[in-house]
N, C-alpha and C positions, 0 to 999 in steps of 0.2 A: 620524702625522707631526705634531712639532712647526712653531708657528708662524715657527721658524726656519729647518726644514729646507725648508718652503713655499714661504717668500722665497726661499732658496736654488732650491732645482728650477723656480721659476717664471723666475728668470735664467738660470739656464743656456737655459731651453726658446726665450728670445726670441730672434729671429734679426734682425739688423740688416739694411739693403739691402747692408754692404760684406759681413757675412758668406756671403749667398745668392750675391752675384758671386766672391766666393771658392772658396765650393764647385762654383759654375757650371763655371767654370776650369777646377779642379783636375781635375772629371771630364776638361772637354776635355782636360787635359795625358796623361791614361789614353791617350784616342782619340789622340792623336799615337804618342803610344808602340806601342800595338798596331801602327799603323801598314796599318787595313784597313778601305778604305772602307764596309764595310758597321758597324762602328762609328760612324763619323760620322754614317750615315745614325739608325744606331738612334737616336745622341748629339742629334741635330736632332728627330727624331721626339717624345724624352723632355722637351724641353725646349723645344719651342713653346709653352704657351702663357708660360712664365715669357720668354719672348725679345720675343713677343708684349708683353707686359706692359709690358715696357721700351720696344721702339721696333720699330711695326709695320713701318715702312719698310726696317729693317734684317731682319728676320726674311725678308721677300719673299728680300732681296738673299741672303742666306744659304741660302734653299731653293732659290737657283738656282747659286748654288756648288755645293754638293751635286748638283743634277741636271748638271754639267757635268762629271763624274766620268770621262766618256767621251776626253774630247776635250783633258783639259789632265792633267799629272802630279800624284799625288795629292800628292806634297812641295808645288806650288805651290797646290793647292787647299789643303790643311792652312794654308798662310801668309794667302792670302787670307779665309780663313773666321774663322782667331784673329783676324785683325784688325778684321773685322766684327763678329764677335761682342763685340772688346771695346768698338766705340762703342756697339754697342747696350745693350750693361749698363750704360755708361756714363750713359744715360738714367736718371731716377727713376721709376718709375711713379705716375701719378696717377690717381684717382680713375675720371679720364674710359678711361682705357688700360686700367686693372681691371676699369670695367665693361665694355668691349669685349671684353675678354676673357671674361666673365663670361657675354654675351652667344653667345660661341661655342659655350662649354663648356653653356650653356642649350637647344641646339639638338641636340646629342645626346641631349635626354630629351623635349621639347617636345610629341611626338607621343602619348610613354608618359604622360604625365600627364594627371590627372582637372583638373575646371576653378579648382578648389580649390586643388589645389596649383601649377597657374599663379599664383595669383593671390596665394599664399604667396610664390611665388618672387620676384615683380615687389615684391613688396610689401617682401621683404627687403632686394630690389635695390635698393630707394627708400630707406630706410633705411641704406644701404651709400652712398649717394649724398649723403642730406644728415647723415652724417655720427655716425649715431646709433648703428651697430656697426661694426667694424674688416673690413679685407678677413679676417683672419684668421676674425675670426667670421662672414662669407657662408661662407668656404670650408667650414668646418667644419659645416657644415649642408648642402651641399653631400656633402662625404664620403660619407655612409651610401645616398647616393641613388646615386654611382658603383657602391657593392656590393650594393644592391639591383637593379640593372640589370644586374651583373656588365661593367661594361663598363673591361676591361683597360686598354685605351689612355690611360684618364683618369687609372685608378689609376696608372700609372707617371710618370703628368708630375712633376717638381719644382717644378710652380707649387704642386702642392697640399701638397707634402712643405714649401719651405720658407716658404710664407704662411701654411695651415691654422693657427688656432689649438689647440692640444693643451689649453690650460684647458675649454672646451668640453663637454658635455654627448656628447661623440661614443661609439661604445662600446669605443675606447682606453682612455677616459677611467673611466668607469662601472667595467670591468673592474679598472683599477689601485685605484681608488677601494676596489672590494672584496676587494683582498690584502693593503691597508694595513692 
C-alpha cells in the first residue's frame, strides 16, 4: 500500500462523534421499523456502554423505558426512548465518562487477571487519562482481551466497534498487514 492509499484508508477508518451518533440512530430507525420490543431490548443491551459514554443519567432513564414495556404501548415507548436517546448522544463524552465506562467494561475481566496485568490495565487507564493515548487506543488493547475471555456481550457493544482504534497493533490489524 502506497503512502497515499494509507492516508486514504486511515480517513475513511476515522469516525467522528456526529458519525457514531449517526449510526447510533440509524440502527435505532431499524428497531422502530421491526417494530418488536425484544429488538429494542437487544438495541439497548448493544449499545450501553456507548450511551453510557455520552450521558449516564440518560442511559438509567432509557433502561427504564425499556423495562416498562409491560405497562405502556410500544409506539409510545419507541417515542419516548428516540427522544431520550437523542439527548443522550447529544452529550460529548469526556475523558471522565470514558473512563467510567472503562471502568465498567474492567470489571468483567478483573477477577481473570494475574496482578501484572491489572496493573497494565490501570496503568494504561492513566495514560488514557492524562492524555498520552486516545480512547481509541485503550480500546484497542482492550479488544483481544474480550476474545481471549470469549466474552460475547462485550464483543457486540458499539462502543468498541465505533471508538476502537483499527491503526492498532490488534490482530485485525496484523492479519490485513499480511495480505497487503
Amino acid at each position: 500500500m502506497n503512502e497515499t492509499q494509507e492516508s486514504k484508508s486511515k480517513e475513511i477508518r476515522k469516525i467522528s462523534e456526529s458519525d457514531a451518533k449517526e449510526f447510533v440512530l440509524e440502527r435505532f430507525e431499524d428497531v422502530k421499523k421491526s417494530n418488536k420490543i425484544k429488538d429494542l431490548i437487544s438495541f439497548q443491551a448493544m449499545n450501553k456502554y456507548m450511551i453510557m459514554a455520552h450521558n449516564q443519567n440518560e442511559l438509567k432513564i432509557l433502561g427504564n423505558i425499556v423495562a416498562s414495556n409491560k405497562k405502556v404501548s410500544f409506539s409510545e415507548i419507541l417515542a419516548e426512548y428516540e427522544e431520550h436517546l437523542k439527548i443522550s448522544l447529544d452529550s460529548v463524552p469526556t475523558i471522565k465518562t470514558h473512563s467510567n465506562v472503562i471502568m465498567h467494561i474492567f470489571g468483567f475481566f478483573s477477577k481473570n487477571f494475574s496482578q501484572l496485568e491489572k496493573e497494565q490495565f490501570f496503568n494504561l487507564l492513566n495514560q488514557f487519562q492524562d492524555k498520552k493515548i486516545t480512547i481509541g487506543n485503550m480500546l484497542s488493547e482492550i479488544n483481544p482481551v474480550i476474545y481471549r475471555f470469549n466474552n460475547t456481550y462485550l464483543a457486540s457493544q458499539t462502543y468498541f466497534l465505533l471508538y476502537s482504534d483499527p491503526d492498532m497493533g490488534n490482530i485485525f490489524q496484523i492479519l490485513r498487514n499480511k495480505i497487503d
